[in-house]
Residue, then its C-alpha position, 0 to 999 in steps of 0.5 A: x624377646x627381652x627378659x620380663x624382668x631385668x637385674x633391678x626388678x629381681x633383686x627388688x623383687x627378692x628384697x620384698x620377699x625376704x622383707x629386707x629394708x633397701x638400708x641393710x641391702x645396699x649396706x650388703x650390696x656396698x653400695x649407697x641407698x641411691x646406687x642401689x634404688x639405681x640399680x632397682x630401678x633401671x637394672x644397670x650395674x652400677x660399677x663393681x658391687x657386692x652382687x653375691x652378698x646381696x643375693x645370700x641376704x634376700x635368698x636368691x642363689x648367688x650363681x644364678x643371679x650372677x648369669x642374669x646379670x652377665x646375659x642369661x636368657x632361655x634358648x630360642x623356641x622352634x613352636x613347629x615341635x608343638x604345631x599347633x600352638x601359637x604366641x599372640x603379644x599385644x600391649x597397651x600403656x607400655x605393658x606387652x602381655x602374651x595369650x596363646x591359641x592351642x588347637x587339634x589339627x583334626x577337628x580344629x577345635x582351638x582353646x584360648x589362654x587368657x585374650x591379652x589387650x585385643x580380640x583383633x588378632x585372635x579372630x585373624x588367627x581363628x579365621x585364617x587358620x578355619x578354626x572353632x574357638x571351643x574354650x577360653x582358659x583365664x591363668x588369673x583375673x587381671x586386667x591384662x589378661x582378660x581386657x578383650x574378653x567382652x569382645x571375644x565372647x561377643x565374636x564366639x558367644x558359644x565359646x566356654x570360659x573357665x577360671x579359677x576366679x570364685x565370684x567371676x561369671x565363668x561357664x566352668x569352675x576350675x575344680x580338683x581332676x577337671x580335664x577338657x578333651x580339645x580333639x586328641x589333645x588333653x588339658x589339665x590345671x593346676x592351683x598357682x595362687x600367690x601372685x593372684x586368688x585365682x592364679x592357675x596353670x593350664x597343662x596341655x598334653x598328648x600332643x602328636x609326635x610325642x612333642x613336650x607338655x605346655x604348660x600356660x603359667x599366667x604371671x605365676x613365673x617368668x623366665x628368670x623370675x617369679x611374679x610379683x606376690x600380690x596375695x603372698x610371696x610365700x605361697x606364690x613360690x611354694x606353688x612354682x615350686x610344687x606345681x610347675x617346676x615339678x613338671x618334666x624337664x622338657x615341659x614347655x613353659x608359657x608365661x604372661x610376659x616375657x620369653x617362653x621357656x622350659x622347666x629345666x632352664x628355670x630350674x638350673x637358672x631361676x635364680x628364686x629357686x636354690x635346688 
């Protein structure tokens, strides 16, 4: 799976955070204003240009930016080490958005993290793995991830939303030290506003054979990137930093698109973090 974001939409990304005008970037970059747009646009190099300049100005680090550019992308995940999670990509109008189904292998209760596009695949998952939707977990209100949840409420109308979305009609109000018990296994949430009001990250642990905490970022990270800051780039940064790259380093992360990835390969690649 190709990276959520290419070269272009980082360093655009970037020039927003640090509110640097395309002007005094492309002057950095030693590039024109147009190559630059080029650049933002398609994420194609256009010939040699000043990548490490460009970097240090909107505060991305130079190396890592540099790796994306030359390839970088996480290693491939073997989901057999967790079993019982599942990946579900639907896409509509061009956009691909993921939702995971995580269930217990005893009881079969399954929760669902956000419904992406459409219930169809979801429902086949349930059915042909004989499970019992118990929860569906929203990261953030946006339309792509919660466009089938009408449909799904309507196939299971027992399953129990949560959200962090004040004014939503959720069954369950995200709130400080809420735990949800789905058979042995235990989730968590953590506030990751910045990208949307209600951004949340959902921890699932106490997984069997000790495999790694999953942590359901929303739009909140990418592999390699971060999401756009539609309510705050400050804070959305803050809050990766504090609550998802505080995780283990083995802590698998599942973002809203684009390829799965863990806390350790975004903290030696993710070229928005300096550390």
């Amino acid at each position: 799976m190709n990276l959520e974001d290419h070269l272009g939409d980082i360093i655009r990304k970037a020039r927003s955070m640090s509110q640097t005008s395309p002007a005094v970037a492309a002057r950095a970059a030693e590039l024109s204003e147009t190559e630059l747009a080029t650049l933002e646009e398609s994420g194609k190099v256009p010939g040699k240009f000043n990548l490490a300049a460009l970097a240090e100005l909107v505060g991305l680090h130079p190396g890592k930016l540099e790796a994306l550019a030359c390839g970088w992308r996480p290693a491939s995940k073997d989901l057999s080490v967790w079993r019982e999670l599942r990946c579900l990509t639907t896409a509509a109008g061009g956009m691909a958005v993921n939702c995971y189904v995580v269930w217990d292998e005893v009881s079969r209760e399954a929760a669902l993290f956000d419904t992406g596009w459409e219930a169809q695949p979801i429902a086949e998952l349930v059915a042909g793995n004989q499970l019992q939707l118990r929860h569906i977990f929203i990261t953030h209100s946006h339309e792509d991830h919660v466009a089938a949840l009408g449909e799904l409420r309507r196939l299971y109308p027992k399953v129990r939303l949560h959200s962090g979305a004040r004014n939503a009609p959720v069954d369950q109000r995200n709130r400080a030290n809420d735990f949800i018990h789905l058979g042995s296994l235990r989730i968590t949430h953590r506030e990751t506003p910045g990208h949307a009001e209600d951004g949340t990250t959902y921890i699932v642990g106490n997984w069997p054979d000790d495999a790694p905490h999953v942590a359901l970022v929303g739009d909140a990270l990418f592999a390699g990137s971060l999401g756009r800051g539609n309510q705050s780039w400050d804070l959305a940064h803050q809050r990766v930093r504090e609550q998802i790259l505080s995780l283990p380093p083995e802590t698998l992360l599942c973002p809203g698109h684009g390829p799965l990835t863990t806390v350790a390969e975004e903290t030696a690649h993710n070229p928005f973090f300096l550390i």
